[in-house]
Every structure is written in C-alpha cells, then in structure tokens.
N, CA, C and O atoms as CSV, one atom per row, in Angstrom:
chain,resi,resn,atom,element,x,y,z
A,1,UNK,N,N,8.376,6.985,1.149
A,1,UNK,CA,C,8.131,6.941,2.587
A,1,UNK,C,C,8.484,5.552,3.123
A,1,UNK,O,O,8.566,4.629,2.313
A,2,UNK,N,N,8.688,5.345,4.347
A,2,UNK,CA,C,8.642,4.119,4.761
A,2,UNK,C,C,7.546,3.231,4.783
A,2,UNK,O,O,7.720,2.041,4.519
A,3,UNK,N,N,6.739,3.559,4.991
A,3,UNK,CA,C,5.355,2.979,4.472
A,3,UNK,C,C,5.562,2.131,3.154
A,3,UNK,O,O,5.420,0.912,3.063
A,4,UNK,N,N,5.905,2.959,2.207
A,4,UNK,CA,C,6.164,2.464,0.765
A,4,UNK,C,C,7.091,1.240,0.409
A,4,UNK,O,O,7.012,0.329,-0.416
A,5,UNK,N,N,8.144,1.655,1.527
A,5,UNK,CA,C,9.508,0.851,1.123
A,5,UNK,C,C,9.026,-0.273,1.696
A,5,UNK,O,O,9.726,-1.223,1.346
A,6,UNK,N,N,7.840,-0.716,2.675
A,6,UNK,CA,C,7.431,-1.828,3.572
A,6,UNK,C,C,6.912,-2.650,2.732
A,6,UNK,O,O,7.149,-3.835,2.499
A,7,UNK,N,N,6.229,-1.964,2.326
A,7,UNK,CA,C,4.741,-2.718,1.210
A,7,UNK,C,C,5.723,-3.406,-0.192
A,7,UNK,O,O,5.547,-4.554,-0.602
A,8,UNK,N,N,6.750,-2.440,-0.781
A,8,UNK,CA,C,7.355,-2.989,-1.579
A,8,UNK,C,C,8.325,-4.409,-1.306
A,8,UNK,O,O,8.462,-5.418,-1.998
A,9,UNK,N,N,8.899,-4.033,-0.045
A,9,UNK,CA,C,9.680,-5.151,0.291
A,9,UNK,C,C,9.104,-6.375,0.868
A,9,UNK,O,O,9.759,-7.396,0.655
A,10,UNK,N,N,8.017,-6.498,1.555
A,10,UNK,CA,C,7.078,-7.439,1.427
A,10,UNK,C,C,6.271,-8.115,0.678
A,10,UNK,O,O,5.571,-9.061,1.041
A,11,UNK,N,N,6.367,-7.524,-0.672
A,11,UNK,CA,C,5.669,-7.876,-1.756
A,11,UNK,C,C,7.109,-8.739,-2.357
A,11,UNK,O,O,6.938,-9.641,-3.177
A,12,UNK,N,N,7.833,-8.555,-2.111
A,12,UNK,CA,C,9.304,-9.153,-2.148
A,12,UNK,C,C,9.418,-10.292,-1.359
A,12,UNK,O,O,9.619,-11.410,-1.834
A,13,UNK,N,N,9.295,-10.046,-0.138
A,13,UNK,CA,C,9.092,-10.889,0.969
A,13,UNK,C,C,8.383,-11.007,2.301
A,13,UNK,O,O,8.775,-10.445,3.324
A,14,UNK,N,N,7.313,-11.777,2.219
A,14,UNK,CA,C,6.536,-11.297,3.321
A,14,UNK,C,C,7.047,-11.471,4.648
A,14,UNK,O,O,6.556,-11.024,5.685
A,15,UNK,N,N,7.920,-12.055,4.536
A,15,UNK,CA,C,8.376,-12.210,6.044
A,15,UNK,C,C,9.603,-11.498,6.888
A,15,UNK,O,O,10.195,-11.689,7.950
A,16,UNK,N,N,9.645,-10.248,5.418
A,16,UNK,CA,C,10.378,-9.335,6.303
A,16,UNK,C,C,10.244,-8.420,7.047
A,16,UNK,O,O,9.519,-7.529,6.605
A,17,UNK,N,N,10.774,-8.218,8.307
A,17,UNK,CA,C,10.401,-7.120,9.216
A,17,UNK,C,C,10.792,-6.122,9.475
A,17,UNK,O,O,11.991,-6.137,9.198
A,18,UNK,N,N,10.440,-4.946,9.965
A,18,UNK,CA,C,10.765,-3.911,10.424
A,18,UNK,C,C,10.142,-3.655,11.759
A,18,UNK,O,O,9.289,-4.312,12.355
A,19,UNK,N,N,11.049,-2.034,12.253
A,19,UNK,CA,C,10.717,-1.518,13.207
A,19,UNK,C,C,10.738,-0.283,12.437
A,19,UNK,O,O,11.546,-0.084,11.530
A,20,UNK,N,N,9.463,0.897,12.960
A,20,UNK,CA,C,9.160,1.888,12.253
A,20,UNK,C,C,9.357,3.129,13.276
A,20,UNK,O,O,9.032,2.880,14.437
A,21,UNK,N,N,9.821,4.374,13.020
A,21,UNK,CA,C,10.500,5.162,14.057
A,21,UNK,C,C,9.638,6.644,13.417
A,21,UNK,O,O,9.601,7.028,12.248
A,22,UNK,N,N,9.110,7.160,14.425
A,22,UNK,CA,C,8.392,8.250,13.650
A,22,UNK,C,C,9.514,9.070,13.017
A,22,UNK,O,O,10.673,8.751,13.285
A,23,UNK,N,N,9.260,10.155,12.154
A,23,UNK,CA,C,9.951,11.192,11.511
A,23,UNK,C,C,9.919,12.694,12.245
A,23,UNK,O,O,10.690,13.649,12.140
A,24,UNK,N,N,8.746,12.509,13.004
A,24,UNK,CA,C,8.037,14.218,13.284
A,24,UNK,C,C,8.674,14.099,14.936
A,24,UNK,O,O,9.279,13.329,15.682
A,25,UNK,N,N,8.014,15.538,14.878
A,25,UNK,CA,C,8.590,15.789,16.372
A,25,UNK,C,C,6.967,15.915,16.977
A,25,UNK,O,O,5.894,16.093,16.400
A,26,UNK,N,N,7.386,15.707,18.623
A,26,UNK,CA,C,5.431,15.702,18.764
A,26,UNK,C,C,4.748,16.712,19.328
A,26,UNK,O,O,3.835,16.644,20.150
A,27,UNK,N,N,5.503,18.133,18.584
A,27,UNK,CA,C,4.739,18.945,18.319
A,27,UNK,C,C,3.730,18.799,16.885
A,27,UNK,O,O,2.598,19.223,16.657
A,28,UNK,N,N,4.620,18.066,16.121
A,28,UNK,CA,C,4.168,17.902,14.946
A,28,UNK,C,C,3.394,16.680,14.522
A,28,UNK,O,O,3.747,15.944,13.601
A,29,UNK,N,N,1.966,16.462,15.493
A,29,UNK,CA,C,1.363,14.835,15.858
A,29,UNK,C,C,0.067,15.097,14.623
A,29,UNK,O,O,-0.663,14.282,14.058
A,30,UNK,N,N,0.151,16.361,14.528
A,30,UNK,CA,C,-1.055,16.868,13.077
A,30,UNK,C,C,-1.099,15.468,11.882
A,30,UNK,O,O,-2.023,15.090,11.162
A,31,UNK,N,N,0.316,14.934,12.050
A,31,UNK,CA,C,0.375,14.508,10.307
A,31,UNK,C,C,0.008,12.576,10.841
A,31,UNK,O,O,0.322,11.731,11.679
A,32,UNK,N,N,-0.623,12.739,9.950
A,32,UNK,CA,C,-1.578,11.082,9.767
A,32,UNK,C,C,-0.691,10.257,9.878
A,32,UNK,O,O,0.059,10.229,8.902
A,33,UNK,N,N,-0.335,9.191,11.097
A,33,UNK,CA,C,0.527,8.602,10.849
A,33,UNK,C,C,0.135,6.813,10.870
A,33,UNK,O,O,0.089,6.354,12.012
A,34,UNK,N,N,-0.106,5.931,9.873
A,34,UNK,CA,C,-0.476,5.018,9.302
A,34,UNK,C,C,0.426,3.719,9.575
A,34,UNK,O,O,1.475,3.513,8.964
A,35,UNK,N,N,-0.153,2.769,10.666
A,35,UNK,CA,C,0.633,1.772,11.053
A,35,UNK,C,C,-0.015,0.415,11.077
A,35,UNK,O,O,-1.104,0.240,11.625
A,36,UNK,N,N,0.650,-0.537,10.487
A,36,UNK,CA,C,-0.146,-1.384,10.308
A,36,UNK,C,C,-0.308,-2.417,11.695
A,36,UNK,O,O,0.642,-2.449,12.477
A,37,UNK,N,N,-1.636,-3.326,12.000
A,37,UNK,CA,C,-1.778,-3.818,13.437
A,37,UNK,C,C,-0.616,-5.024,13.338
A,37,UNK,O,O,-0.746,-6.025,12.633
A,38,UNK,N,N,0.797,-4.670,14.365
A,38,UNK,CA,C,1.235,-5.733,14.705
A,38,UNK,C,C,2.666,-5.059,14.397
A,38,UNK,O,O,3.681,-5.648,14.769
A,39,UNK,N,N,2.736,-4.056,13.844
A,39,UNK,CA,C,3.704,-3.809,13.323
A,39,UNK,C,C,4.526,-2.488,14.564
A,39,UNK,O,O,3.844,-1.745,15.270
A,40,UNK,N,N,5.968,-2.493,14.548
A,40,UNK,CA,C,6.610,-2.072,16.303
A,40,UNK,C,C,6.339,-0.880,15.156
A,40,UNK,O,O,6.271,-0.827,13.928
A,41,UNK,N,N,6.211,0.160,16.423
A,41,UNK,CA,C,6.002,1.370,15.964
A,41,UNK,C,C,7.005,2.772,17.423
A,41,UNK,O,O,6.526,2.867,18.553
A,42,UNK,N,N,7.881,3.346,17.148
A,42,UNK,CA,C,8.632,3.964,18.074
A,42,UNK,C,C,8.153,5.285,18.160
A,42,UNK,O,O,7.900,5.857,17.100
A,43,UNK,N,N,7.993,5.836,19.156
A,43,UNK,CA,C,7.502,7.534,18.242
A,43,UNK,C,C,8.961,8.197,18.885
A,43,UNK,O,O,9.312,7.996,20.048
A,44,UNK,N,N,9.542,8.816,18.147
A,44,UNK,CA,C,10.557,10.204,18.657
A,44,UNK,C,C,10.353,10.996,19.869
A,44,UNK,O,O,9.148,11.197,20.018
A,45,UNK,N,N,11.118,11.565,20.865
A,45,UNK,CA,C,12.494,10.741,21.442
A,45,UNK,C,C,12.068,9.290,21.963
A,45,UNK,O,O,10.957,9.036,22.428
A,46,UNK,N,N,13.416,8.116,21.775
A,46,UNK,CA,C,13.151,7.754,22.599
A,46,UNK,C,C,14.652,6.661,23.166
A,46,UNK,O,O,15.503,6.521,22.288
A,47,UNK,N,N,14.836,6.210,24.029
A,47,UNK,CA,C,16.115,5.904,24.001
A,47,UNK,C,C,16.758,4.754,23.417
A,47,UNK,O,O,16.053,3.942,22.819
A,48,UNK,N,N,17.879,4.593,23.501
A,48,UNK,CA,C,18.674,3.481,22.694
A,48,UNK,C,C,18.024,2.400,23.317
A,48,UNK,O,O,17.349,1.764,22.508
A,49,UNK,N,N,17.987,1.967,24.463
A,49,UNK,CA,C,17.735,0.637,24.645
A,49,UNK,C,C,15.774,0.344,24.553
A,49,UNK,O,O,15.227,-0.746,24.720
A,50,UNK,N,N,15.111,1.606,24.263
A,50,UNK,CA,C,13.931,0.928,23.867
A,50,UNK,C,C,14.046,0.632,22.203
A,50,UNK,O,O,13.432,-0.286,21.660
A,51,UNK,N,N,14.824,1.450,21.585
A,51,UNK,CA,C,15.214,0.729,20.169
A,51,UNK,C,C,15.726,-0.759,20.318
A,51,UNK,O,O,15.041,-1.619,19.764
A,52,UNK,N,N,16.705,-1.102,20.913
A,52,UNK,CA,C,17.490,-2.258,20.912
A,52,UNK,C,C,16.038,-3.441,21.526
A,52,UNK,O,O,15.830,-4.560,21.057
A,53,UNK,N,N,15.447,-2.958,22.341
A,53,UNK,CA,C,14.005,-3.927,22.800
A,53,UNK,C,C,12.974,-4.331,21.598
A,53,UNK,O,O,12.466,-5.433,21.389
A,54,UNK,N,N,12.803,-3.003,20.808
A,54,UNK,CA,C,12.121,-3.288,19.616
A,54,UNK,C,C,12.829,-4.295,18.895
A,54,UNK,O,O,12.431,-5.458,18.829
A,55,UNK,N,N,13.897,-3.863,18.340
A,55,UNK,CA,C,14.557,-4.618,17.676
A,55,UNK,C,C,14.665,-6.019,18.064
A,55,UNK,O,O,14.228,-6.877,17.297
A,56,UNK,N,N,15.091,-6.275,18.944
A,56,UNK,CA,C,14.736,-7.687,19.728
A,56,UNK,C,C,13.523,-8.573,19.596
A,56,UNK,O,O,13.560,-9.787,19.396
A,57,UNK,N,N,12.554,-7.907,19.716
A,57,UNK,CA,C,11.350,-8.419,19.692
A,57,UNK,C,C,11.070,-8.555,18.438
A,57,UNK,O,O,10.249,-9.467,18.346
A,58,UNK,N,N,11.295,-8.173,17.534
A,58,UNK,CA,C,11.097,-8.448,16.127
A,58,UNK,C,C,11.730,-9.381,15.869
A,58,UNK,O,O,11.321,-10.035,14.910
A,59,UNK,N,N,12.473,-9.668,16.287
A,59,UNK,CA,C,13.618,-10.706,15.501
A,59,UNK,C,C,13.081,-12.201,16.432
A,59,UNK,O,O,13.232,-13.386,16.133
A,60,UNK,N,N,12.565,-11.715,17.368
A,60,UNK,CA,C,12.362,-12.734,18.246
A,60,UNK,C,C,10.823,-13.320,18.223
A,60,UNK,O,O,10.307,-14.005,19.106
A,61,UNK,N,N,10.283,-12.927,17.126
A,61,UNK,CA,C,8.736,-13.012,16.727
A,61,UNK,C,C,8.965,-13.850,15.936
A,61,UNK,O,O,9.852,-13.596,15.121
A,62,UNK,N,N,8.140,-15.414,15.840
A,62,UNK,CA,C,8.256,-16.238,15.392
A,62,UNK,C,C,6.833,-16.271,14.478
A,62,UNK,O,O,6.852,-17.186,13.655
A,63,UNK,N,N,5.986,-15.704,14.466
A,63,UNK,CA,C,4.737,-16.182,13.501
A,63,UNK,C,C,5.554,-16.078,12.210
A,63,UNK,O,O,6.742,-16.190,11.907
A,64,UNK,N,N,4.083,-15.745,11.407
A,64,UNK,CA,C,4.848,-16.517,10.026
A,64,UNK,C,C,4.795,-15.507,8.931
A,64,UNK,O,O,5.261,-15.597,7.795
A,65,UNK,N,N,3.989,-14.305,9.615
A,65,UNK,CA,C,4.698,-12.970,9.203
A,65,UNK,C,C,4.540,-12.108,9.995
A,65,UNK,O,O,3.524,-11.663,10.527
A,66,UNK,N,N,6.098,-11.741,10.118
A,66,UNK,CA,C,6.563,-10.704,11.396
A,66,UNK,C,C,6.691,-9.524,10.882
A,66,UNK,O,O,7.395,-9.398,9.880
A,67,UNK,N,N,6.044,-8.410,11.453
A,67,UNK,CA,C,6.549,-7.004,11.204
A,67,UNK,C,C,6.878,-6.405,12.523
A,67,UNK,O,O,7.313,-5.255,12.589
C-alpha cells in the first residue's frame, strides 16, 4: 500500500515527502483511510491544478520533516 511504501521510505529517509491520492471512489468512503497529521492528502476526483498545488506545497515546506 502506500502507506507502507511511506513508512519504508522514511525509515530510509525522513525527510522524504509525499502527496497521497486516494484509490477509492467516494462511493466507496467505507474503507479506513489512515493519514498521517501533516501529511497532503487528495481524495479522488480532483483536478490537475489542485495536484500541481499539492505538489507545490510540499516541496515548498521547509520544516525538517516534510510529508
């Protein structure tokens, strides 16, 4: 899961970031979805330029660990 691949790659390096994009559709809001505080979180649909904003803002987050 992505979840997984986070935790691993931070255990790698903590100061790497992501942006996390749901999988489900939101009919499908049933399934537990686990985000850590601070971390960009997108839910499905949503458009290119609120991706490109996320993305931005991550990169543009200066603490000293960014997710």
């Amino acid at each position: 899961s992505g979840a997984q691949l986070a935790s691993l790659a931070r255990a790698w390096d903590p100061a790497v970031r992501f942006v996390f994009a749901s999988g489900y559709s939101p009919v499908s809001e049933s399934h537990d979805l686990v985000v850590e505080p601070g971390t960009r979180f997108l839910q499905k649909p949503f458009a290119p330029e609120t991706l490109l904003e996320a993305v931005r803002s991550v990169l543009d987050d200066t603490s000293s660990v960014a997710r």
